[in-house]
C-alpha positions as a printed Julia matrix, in Angstrom:
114×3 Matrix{Float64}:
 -10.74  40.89  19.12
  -9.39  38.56  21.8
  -7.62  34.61  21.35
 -10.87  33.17  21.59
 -12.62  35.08  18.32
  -9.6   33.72  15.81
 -10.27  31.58  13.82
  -9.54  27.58  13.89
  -7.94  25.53  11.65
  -8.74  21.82  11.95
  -6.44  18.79  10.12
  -8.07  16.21   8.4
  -5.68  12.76   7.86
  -4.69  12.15   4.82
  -5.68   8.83   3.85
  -4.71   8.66  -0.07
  -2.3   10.14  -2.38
  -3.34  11.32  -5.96
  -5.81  10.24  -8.07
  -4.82   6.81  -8.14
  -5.93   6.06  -4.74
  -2.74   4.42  -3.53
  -2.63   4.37   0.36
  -0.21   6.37   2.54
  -0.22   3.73   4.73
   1.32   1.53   2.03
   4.52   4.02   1.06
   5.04   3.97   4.83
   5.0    0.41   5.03
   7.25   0.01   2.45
   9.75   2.92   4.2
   9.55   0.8    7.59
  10.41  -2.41   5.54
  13.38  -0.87   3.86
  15.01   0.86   7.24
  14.31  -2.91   9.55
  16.64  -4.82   6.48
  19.16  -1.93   6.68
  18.96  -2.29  10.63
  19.32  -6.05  10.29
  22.88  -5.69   7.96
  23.67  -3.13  10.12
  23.61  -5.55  13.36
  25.05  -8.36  11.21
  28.04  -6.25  10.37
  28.74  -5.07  14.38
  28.28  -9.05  15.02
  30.62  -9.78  12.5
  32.76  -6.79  13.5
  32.81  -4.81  10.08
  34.48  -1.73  10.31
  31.38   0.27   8.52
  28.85  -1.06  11.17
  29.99   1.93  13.0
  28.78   4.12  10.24
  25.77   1.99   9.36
  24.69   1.99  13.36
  24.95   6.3   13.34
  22.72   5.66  10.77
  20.01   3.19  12.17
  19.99   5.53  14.53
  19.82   8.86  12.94
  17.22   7.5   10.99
  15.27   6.55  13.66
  15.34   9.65  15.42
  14.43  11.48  12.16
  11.82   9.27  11.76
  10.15  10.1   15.1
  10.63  13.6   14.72
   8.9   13.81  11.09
   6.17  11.39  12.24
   5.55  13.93  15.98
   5.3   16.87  13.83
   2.64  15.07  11.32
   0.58  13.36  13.86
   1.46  15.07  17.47
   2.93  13.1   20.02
   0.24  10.12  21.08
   1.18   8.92  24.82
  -0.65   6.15  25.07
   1.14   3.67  24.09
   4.15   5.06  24.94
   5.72   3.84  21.85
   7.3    6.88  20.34
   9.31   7.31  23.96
  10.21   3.49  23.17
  11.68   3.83  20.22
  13.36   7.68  21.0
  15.42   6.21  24.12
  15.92   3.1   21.57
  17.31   5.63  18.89
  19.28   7.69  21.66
  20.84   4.13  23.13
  22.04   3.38  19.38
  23.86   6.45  18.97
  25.3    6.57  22.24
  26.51   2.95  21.85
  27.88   3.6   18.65
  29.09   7.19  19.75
  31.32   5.48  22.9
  35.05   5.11  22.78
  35.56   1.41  23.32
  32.8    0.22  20.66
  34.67   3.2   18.06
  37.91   1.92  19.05
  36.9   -1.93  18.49
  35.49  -1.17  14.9
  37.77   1.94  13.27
  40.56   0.36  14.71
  39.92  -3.3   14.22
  41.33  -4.61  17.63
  40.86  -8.21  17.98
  38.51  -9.88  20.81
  39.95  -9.92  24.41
């Protein structure tokens, strides 16, 4: 019994949840809605120079990066368009912005503008 006589399993998108008939698409939607507002406070509060816009960015970013990981592992990585590299550098960028010592010092510390 060699590799080729196993058996296959193929997956089959889920479109709808329950009996209901309420999309997937439409929870999703929703999630994406709710994480762009938290992304825009987020930026408002690094504009305004908040001290918890430093938490709130390892969070946009986190987030993100979760995000792409759950969403590779449902639906496989799709390289054309390259989106999901987009937005993983994007994700990576925001914590290592947030992560570096002068933006940490400027916002835990509260040192005024130069």
């Amino acid at each position: 019994m060699g590799i080729a006589s196993l058996p296959t399993a193929r997956m089959t998108p889920v479109t709808h949840l329950g009996a209901g008939g309420e999309s997937v698409r439409t929870g999703l939607d929703t999630l994406r809605a709710e994480d762009a507002s938290m992304t825009v406070v987020v930026a408002y509060g690094l504009w305004t120079e908040r001290r918890w816009a430093w938490a709130g960015s390892l969070l946009v970013g986190g987030v993100l990066l979760a995000w792409l990981a759950v969403e590779i592992a449902v639906i496989g990585y799709v390289p054309r368009p390259p989106l999901q590299v987009v937005y993983g550098a994007l994700g990576i960028a925001i914590l290592g912005l947030a992560l570096s010592p002068s933006v940490r010092r400027r916002l835990l510390s509260g040192e005024s503008p130069s």
